[in-house]
C-alpha positions in Angstrom: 0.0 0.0 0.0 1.5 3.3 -1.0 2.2 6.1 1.8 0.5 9.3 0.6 2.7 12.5 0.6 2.2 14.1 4.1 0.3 17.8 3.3 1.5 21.0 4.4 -0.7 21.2 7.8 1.1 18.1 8.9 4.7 19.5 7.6 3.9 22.7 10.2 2.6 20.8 12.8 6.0 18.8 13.1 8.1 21.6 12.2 6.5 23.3 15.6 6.8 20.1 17.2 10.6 19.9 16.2 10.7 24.2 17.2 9.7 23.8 20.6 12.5 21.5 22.2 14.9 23.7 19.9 13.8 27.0 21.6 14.3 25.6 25.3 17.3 24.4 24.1 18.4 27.9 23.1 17.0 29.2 26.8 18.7 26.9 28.8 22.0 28.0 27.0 22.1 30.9 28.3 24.1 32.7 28.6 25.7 32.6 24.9 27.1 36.1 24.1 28.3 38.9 27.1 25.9 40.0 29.1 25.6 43.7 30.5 25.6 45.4 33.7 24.4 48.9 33.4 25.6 51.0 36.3 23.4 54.1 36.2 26.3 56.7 37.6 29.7 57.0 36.5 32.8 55.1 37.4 34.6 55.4 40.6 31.5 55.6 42.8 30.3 52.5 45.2 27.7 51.5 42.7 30.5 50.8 40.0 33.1 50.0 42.5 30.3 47.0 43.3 29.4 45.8 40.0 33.1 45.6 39.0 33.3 43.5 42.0 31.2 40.9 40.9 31.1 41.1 37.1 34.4 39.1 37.2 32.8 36.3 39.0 29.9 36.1 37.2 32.0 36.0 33.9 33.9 32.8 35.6 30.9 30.9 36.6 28.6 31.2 33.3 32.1 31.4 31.0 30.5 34.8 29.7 31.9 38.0 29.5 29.5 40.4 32.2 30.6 43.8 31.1 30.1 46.9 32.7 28.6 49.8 31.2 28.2 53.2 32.8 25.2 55.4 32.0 24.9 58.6 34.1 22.2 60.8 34.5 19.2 62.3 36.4 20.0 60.0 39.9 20.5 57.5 38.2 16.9 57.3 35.9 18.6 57.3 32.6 20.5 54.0 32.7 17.3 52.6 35.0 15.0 53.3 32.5 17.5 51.9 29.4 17.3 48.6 31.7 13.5 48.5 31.9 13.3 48.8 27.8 15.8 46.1 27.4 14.8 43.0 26.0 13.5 40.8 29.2 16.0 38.3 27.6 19.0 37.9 30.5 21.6 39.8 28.5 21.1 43.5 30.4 21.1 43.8 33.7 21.3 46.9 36.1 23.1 47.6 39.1 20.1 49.2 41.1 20.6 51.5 44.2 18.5 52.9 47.0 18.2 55.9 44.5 16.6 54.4 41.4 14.2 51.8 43.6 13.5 53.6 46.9 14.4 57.0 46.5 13.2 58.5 43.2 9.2 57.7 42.5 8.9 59.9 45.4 11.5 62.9 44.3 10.8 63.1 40.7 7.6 64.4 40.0 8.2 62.3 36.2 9.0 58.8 35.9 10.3 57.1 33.2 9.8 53.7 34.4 8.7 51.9 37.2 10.5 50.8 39.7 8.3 48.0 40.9 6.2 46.8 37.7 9.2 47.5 35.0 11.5 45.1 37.4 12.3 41.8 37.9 14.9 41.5 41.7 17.5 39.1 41.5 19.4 39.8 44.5 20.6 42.9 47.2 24.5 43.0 46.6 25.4 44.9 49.4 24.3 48.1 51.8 26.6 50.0 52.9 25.9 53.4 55.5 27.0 57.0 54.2 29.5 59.1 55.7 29.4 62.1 56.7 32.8 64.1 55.7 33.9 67.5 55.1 37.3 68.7 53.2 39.7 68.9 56.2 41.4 73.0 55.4 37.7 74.0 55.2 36.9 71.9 58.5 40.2 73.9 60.2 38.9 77.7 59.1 35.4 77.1 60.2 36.3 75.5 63.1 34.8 72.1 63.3 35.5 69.2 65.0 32.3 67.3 65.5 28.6 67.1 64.3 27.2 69.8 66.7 30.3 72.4 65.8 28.9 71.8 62.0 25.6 72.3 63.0 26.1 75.2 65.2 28.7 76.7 62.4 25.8 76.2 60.2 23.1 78.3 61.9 25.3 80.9 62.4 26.2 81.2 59.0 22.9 80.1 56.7 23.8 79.6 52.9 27.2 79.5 53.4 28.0 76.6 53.6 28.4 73.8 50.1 27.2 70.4 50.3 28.2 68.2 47.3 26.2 65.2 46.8 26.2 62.6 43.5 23.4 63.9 42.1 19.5 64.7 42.6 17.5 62.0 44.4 20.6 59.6 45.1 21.0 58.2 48.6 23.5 61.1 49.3 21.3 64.0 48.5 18.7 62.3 50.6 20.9 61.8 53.4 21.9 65.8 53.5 18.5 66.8 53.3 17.1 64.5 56.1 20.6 66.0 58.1 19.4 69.5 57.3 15.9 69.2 58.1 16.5 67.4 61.5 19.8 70.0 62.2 17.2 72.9 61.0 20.2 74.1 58.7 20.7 75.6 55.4 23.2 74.5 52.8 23.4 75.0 49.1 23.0 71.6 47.2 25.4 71.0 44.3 24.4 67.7 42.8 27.1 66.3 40.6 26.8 63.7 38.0 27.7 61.1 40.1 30.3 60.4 43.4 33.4 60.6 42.5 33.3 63.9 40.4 31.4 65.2 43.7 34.2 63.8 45.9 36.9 65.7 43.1 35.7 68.9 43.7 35.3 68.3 47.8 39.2 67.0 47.9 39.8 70.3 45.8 37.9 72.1 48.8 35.4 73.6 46.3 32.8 72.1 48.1 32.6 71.9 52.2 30.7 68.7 53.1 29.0 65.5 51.4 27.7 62.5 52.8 28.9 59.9 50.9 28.9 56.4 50.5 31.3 55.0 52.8 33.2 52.5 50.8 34.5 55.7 47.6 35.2 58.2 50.6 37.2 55.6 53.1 40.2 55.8 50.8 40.2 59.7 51.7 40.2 59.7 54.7 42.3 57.2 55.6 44.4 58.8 53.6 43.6 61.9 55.6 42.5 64.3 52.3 39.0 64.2 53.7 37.6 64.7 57.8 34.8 62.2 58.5 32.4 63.3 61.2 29.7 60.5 61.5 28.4 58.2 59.9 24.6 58.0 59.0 23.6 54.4 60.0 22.3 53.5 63.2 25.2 51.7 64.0 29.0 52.4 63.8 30.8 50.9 61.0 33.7 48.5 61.7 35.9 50.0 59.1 35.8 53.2 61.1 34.8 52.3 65.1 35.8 56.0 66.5 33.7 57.8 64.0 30.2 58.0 65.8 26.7 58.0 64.0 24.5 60.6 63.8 22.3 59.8 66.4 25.0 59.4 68.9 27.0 62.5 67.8 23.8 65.1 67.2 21.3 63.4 68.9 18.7 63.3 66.0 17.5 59.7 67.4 16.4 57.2 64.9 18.4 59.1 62.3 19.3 56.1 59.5 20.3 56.7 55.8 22.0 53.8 54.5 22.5 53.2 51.0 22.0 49.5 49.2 22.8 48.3 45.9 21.2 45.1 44.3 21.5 43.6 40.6 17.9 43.6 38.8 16.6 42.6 35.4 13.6 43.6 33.0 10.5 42.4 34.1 9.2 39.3 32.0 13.5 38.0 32.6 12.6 34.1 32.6 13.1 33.0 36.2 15.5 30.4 35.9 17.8 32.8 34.6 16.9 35.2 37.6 17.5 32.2 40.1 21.0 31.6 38.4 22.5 35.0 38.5 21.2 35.2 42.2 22.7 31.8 43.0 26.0 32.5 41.4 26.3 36.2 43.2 25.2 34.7 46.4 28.3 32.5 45.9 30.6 34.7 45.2 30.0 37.1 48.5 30.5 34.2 50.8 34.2 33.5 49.0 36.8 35.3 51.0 38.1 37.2 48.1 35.1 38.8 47.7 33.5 39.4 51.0 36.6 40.5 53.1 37.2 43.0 49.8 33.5 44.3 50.5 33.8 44.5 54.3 37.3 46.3 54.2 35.6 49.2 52.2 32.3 49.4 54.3 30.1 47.4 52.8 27.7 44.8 54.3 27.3 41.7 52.0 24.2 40.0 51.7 23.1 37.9 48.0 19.2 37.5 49.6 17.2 35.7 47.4 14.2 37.3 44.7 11.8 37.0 46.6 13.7 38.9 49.4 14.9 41.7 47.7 11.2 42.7 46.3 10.2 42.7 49.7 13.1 45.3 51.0 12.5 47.3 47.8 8.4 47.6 48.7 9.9 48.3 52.1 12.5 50.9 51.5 9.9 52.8 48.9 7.5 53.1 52.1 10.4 54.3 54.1 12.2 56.6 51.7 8.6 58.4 50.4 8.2 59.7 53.8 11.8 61.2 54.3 11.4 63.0 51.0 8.1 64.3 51.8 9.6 65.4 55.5 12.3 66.9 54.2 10.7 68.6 51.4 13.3 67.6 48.5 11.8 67.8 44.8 13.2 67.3 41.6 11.0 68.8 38.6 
């Protein structure tokens, strides 16, 4: 009996057939070209000095290059927003801070993106607290020592004084602004285009004060080109015991602006892939390399799983919407 010839309904039907297993073999090998980690601020800063951290051990454990790419601007929206209209594909990831996920729905009165909905968490990196610090010549001339010899310099002299921060809604403006509202001082805002430019033009005494992150100051001042005068977590940092926190040195109690850093994805990022970039970072901050590197600098390791990190991002949006409004800090 003779086979007919198969017609061309049949001929799709087992070309989707044969399509399927070929596509999830194609998912499953990720990754197969570099992938990206965009930093949304420019090099030198803690967000950068993080991601270049870990892209090296990400490369080693997928055998894939994970390059980092810096894209500055507006606290850090324009490289958040390039990550939420990425292909939701693995290959572009973003280096999120407490700036472009807590911080900056509630400062900018326009949003590119959404932090929550345009997101898919993979993991917390690291928090680290800010530090207060002020150019040590200027420190001399006005006088200041501590915390209350800023703050009483301060009302004494409204205006005059410069604070330098890496750029509108980032961690570092916030932290200033809840210091001036609870301090009931005035200081000028320069916002720079990211840390270390700010930290540039405070070494070169241009500006008088920043609070910045602790890990791209501590080099300065052990170095003693910058004064620290507190830090603004609620607890002292091991890298610097004598330097108090703000609490403790102003008595503002409660007073706690830390900074965190995580690695995120475009919403729609297939899960496995999530779960594998969260597994392998998670790795790499428990190997000594890694996590005494982090520590020595200030930073606080952590590599908390998906599902953890959305639920300190919900959290830190709650917290972080009702400094801005308290403070009073608006970017148009």
């Amino acid at each position: 009996m003779s086979r007919s010839n198969p017609t061309r309904r049949q001929v799709l039907v087992a070309a989707t057939a044969l399509a399927v297993p070929l596509a999830a073999s194609a998912q499953g090998a990720w990754p197969s070209r570099p992938v990206k980690i965009i930093v949304p601020f420019p090099a030198g800063g803690t967000t950068d000095i993080l991601a270049r951290a870990i892209a090296p051990e990400l490369s080693k454990a997928f055998g894939q290059q994970f390059i980092v790419e810096n894209r500055a601007g507006a606290g850090g929206n324009v490289g958040a927003e390039a990550v939420a209209r990425s292909p939701a594909d693995g290959y572009t990831l973003l280096m999120g801070t407490v700036g472009t996920h807590g911080i900056n729905r509630a400062l900018y009165a326009k949003m590119t993106y959404d932090p929550i909905k345009d997101f898919a968490p993979i993991t917390l990196v690291a928090g680290v607290p800010n530090l207060m610090v002020m150019n040590p010549d200027k420190a001399k001339a006005y006088g200041i020592n501590t915390v209350k010899d800023f703050i009483a310099y301060a009302r004494r002299n409204p205006g005059k004084l410069n604070m330098a921060s890496s750029g509108n809604g980032t961690s570092i403006h916030l932290a200033g602004e809840l210091f001036k509202s609870q301090a009931g001082v005035f200081m000028v805002h320069f916002p720079y285009r990211g840390s270390a430019p700010a930290v540039l033009d405070l070494l070169a005494g241009n500006m008088d004060v920043m609070f910045d992150n602790l890990p791209s100051a501590l080099q300065h001042v052990k170095a003693g080109k910058l004064k620290p005068l507190a830090v603004t977590s609620r607890q002292r940092s091991t890298v610097l015991p004598d330097t108090p926190t703000i609490e403790e040195a102003a008595g503002f109690k409660g007073f706690d602006a830390t900074s965190w850093f995580g690695l995120l994805a475009p919403a729609g990022t297939p899960s496995d892939i999530v779960n594998r970039i969260q597994q392998e970072v998670a790795k790499s901050l428990k190997t000594p390399a890694i996590s005494e590197k982090l520590v020595a600098q200030g930073a606080i390791p952590s590599g908390n799983t998906p599902a953890e990190f959305a639920k300190h991002i919900d959290a830190e949006h709650k917290k972080w919407a009702e400094v801005v409004k308290a403070s009073g800090a608006k970017v148009d």
